[in-house]
N, C-alpha and C positions, 0 to 999 in steps of 0.2 A: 558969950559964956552962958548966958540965958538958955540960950538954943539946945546947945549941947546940954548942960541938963536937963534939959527935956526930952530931949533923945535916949538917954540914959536911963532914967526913968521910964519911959516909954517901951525900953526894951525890957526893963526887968520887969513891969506887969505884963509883959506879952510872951515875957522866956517859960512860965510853967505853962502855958495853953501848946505853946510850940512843942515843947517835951513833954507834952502827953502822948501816952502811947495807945497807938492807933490799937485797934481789936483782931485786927488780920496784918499778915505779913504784904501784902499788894495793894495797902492803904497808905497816902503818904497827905502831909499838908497837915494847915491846923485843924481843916475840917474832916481830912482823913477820908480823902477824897480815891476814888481809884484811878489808877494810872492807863493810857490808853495803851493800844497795843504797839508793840517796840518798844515799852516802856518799863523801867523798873523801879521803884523806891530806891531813892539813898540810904545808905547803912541806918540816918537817924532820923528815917521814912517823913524829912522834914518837905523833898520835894520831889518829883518825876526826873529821873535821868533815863538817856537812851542805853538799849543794849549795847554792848561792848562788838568790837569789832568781829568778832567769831564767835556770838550767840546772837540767839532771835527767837524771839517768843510775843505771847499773846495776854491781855488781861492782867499787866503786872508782872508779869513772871517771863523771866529769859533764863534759856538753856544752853551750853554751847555747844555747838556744831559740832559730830562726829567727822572721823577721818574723811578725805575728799568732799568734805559739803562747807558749803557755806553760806553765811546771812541773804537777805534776798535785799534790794534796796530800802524797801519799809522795815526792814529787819522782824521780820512776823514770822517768815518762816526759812527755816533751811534748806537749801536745793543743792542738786550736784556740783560739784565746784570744775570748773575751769579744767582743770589739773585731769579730772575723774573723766568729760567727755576726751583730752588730749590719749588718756591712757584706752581708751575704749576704744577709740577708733586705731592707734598705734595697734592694739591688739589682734585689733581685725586684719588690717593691713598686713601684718606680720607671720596669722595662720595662715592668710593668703598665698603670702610671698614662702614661707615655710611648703605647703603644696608643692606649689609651682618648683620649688630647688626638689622637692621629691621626686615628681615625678620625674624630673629631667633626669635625675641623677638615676632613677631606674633605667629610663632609656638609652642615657651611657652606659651603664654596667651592664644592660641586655647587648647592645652594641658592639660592649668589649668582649663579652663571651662567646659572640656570633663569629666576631673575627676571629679568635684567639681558639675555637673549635677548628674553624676553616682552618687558620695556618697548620694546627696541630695532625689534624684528619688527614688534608691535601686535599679538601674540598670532598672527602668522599661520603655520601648518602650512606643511611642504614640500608641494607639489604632487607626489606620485608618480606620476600619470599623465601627465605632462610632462617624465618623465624627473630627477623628485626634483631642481629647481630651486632654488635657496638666495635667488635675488629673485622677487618678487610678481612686476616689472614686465621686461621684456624692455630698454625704452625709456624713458627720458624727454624729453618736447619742450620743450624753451625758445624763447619767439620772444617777437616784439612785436608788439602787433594793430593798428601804425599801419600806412598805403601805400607802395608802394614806389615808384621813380625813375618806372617806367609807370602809377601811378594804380591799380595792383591790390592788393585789402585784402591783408596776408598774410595775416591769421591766417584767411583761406577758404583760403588754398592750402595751409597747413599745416593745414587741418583736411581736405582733399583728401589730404597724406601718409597723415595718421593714417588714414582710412578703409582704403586702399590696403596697409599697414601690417597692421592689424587684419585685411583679407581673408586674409592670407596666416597667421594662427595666432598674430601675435606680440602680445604682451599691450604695450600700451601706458599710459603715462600721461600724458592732456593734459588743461589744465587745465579746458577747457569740461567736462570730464566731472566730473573731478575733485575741483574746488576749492570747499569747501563748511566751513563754520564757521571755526576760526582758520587763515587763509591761512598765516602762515610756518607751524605746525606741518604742516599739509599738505605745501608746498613741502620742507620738511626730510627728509619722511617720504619722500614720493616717491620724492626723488636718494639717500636713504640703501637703500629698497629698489628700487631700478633695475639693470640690468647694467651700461646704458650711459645715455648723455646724450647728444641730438642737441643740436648748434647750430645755429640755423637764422641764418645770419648774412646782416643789413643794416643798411644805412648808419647807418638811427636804433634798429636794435639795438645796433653799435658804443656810437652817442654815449649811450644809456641805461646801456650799463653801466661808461664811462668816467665815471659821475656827472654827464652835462650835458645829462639828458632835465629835464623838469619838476619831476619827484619829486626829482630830484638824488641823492642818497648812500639813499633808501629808495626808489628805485625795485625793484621787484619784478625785475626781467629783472638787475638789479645784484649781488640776493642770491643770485636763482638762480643765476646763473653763478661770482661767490665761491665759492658753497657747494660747487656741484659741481668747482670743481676745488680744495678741499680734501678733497673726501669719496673722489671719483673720479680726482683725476690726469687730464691729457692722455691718456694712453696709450688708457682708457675714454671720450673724449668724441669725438663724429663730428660734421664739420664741414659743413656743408650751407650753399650759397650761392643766394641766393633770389633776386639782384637783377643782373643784367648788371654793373653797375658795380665789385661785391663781387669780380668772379675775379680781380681785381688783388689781391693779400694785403698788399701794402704801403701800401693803401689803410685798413686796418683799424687802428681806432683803438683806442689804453687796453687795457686787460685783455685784449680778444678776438686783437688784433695781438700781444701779448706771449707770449701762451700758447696760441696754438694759430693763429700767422703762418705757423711753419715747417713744418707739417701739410699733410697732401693733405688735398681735400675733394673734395665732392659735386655737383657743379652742377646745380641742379633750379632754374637762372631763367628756364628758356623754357617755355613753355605744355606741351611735349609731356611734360618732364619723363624725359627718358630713361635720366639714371643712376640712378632709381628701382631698377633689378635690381642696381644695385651696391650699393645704400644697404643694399637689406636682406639679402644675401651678407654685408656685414659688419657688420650686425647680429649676422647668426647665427653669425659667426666668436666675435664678443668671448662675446656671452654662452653659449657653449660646450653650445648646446643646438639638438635641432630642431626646431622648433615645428609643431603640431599643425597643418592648416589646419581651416577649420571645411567639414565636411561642404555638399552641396546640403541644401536641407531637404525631406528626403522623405517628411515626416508623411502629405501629403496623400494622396502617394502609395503610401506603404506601403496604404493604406485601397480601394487601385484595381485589380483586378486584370482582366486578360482571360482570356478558356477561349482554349486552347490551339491549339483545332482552328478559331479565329476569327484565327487571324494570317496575316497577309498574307507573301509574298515577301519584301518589304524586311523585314518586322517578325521575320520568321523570319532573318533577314541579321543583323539587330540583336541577335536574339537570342544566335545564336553569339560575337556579340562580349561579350554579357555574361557568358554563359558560361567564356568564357576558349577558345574553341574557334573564334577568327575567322581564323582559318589556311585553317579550311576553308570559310569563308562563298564563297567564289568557286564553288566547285563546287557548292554548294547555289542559288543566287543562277542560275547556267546554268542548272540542271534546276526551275529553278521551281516551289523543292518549297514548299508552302502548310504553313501550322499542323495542317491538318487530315489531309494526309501526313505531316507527321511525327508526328502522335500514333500514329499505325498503322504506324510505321517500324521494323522488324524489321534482326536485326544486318548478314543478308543485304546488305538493302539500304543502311544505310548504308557498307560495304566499297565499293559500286557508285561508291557519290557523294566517294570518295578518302579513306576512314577506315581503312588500314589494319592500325591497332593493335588487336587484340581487348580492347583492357582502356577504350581511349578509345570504345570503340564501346558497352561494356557500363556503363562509366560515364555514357553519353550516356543512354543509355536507362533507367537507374534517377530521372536528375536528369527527363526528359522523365515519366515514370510519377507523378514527385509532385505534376511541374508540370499534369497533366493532371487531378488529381485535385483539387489545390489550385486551379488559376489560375497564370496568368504575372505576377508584381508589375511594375507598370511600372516600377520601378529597373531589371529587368532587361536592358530595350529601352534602356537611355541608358548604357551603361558608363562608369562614375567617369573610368579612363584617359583617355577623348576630352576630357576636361573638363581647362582651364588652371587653374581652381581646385582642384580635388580631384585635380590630378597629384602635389601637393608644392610647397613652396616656391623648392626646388631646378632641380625639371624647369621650375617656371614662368620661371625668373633665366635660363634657358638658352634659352626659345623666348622670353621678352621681348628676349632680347640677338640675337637672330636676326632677328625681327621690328623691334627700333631704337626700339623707344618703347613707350607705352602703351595702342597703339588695337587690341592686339589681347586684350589683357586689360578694355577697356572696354567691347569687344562682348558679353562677358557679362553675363547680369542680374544683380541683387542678388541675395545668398543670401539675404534673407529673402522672397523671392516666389517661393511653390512653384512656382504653375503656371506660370510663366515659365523657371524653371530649369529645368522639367520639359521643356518646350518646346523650350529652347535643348538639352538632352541629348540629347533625339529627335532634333532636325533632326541635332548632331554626329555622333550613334551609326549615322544610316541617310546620310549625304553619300555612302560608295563606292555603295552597295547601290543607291539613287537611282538616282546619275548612271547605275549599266551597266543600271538597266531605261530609264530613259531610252531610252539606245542603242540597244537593244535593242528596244525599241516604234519608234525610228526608223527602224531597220532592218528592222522586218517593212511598218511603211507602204510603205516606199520601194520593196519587192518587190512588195505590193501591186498598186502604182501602174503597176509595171514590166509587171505580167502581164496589166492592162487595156489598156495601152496596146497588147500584142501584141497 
């Protein structure tokens, strides 16, 4: 009992020294002592307790740890917690792995485009020497190969376009060339790789693709025409009318009246066939290229040569023109300079005969030095320009439209008969050169005649 009040006692003289309050917040004790680091004051700064699980600080004083950190063992300072390295390195891992699923994923979808062109195309490369073309075919023809209102086959008259067509460069697809093992895969293939779609439209083309030919709903001219105006759209399809009776549009029955009634067309139903030069102007408009024509074929020819000093007047006429030098064939053609003058022809003398550029004259005469050594190719006596075929498609739409039909593109021979084309060059290349010796030998008879009879 002694004890204990003296314990008692003892505690109530030492309870105001204890509840004195220290002069700083980081002071704790009766001597109001500072706390070490990790350390903080109790609320009634009587002794040092440690920071709390999720603070740490230094000098008395603890703060708690921001998000992902945490106390360090001495609890002094805060460092990245646990949690923070797992998400950093997950991070990494993840853009890594995120890459890696990219690229792959480009390399399939490049993959699948690779294939999925191939199967589409049928494996066929751009044409780069046609100006990197993205269709095979320039054209495709649709018709029906029954007769029309005058007893005329079509499908000869559209095998007549197509020839006509193909003279001038443009790649076509018609089905007598064309249509060989499975018909629709063919037909699909066709209108998928085409620029454009002609319709060659008549009365029993209408009723064939309104389904009320024979075949009914599988008629072939049925699918064709479906097909192409889901694949092509109106916009891509060119209307061509084969039959007199057809240039009424209100005449046209089913599908062909619905979808391409309100369209301008072509009218090639008379024999002369004269909006020909229109047909393939826009042709060449849709499918956004210009087509090649195919060359005379001058195999035969290249293999042919004459000496130089064996050319005639005219042929020396012709020659200037192949040259590129027929500006001056008039003054040559007067002085009736022969092959065998001009091999011997000095700069001199060409100035006499109206050359007055010394670089056209030294040009002249280097091209004459090879040609006397080599031979003159007869390509050279037929200059391409005289030729309707080999002008261009363009220049030909311009003198067909001048000319009003086709008879003067049909005075040409086939391009695949050399010596015909060869022929027809010559006659075009010497017509002025001709006609003024002509004159000119009629002109000397006629003095002739003049000076006997005095």
């Amino acid at each position: 009992m002694t004890l204990s009040l003296k314990a008692v006692f003892a505690l109530i003289c030492a309870l105001p020294t204890a509840l004195a309050d220290c002069p700083r917040d980081v002071l704790a004790g009766p001597h109001c002592e500072p706390c070490r680091d990790g350390y903080e004051p109790d609320p009634l700064q009587l002794r040092c307790e440690p920071c709390s699980e999720d603070s740490a600080g230094m000098r008395g004083r603890c703060e708690r740890c921001g998000e992902l950190m945490e106390p360090n063992a001495d609890r002094t300072l805060c460092v990245r917690s646990t949690l923070f390295w797992v998400l950093a390195v997950g991070g990494i891992l993840g853009s890594v792995l995120l890459e890696w699923l990219r690229r792959k994923y480009n390399e399939c979808m490049d993959g699948w485009r690779a294939r999925s062109y191939k199967r589409h195309t049928n494996e066929i490369e751009l044409d780069i020497e046609s100006g990197g073309r993205a269709f095979e075919y320039d054209c495709f023809l649709t018709h029906d190969w029954g007769e029309d209102e005058k007893s005329r086959p079509n499908h000869d008259r559209v095998s007549e376009v197509n020839r006509l067509l193909k003279a001038q460069g443009l790649v076509t697809w018609f089905d007598e060339e064309r249509m060989q093992g499975n018909v629709v895969a063919q037909m699909t293939n066709g209108i998928d790789r085409s620029a454009t779609v002609i319709v060659f439209v008549t009365t029993r083309y209408c009723l064939k693709v309104s389904g009320k030919g024979d075949a009914g709903d599988d008629d072939n001219c049925k699918r064709e025409f479906e097909y192409a105006c889901l694949r092509k759209g109106v916009a891509k399809m060119i209307t061509v009318v084969m039959e007199p009776c057809c240039r009424d549009t209100k005449k046209w029955q089913g599908g062909v009246g619905f979808n391409l009634g309100g369209r301008l067309y072509k009218d090639l139903s008379d024999d002369e066939m004269k909006a020909m030069p229109q047909l393939i102007e826009e042709i060449i408009q849709i499918s956004g290229r210009r087509p090649n024509p195919p060359a005379l074929s001058r195999s035969a020819e290249s293999n042919t040569k004459m000496a130089l000093n064996q050319l005639g007047s005219d042929q020396v006429c012709a020659l200037l023109h192949g040259l590129e030098l027929g500006e001056h064939a008039r003054a040559f053609s007067d002085a009736k300079v022969r092959g065998a003058d001009l091999a011997n022809a000095t700069e001199d003398e060409l100035a006499t005969l109206g050359m007055p550029s010394p670089m056209k004259r030294k040009g002249l005469l280097r091209q004459l030095s090879g040609l006397k050594r080599d031979g003159v190719p007869i390509s050279l006596l037929a200059p391409a320009p005289t030729s309707p075929l080999a002008a261009g498609p363009r220049k030909l739409v311009r003198q067909l439209s001048n000319d009003a039909g086709m008879g003067h593109l049909s005075s040409a021979p086939r391009t695949n008969d050399a010596p015909a084309a060869a022929a027809f060059e010559r006659s075009r290349a010497r017509t002025w050169c001709g006609s003024r010796a002509r004159s000119r030998r009629r002109s000397a008879s006629a003095t002739a005649s003049a000076s006997s009879a005095a």
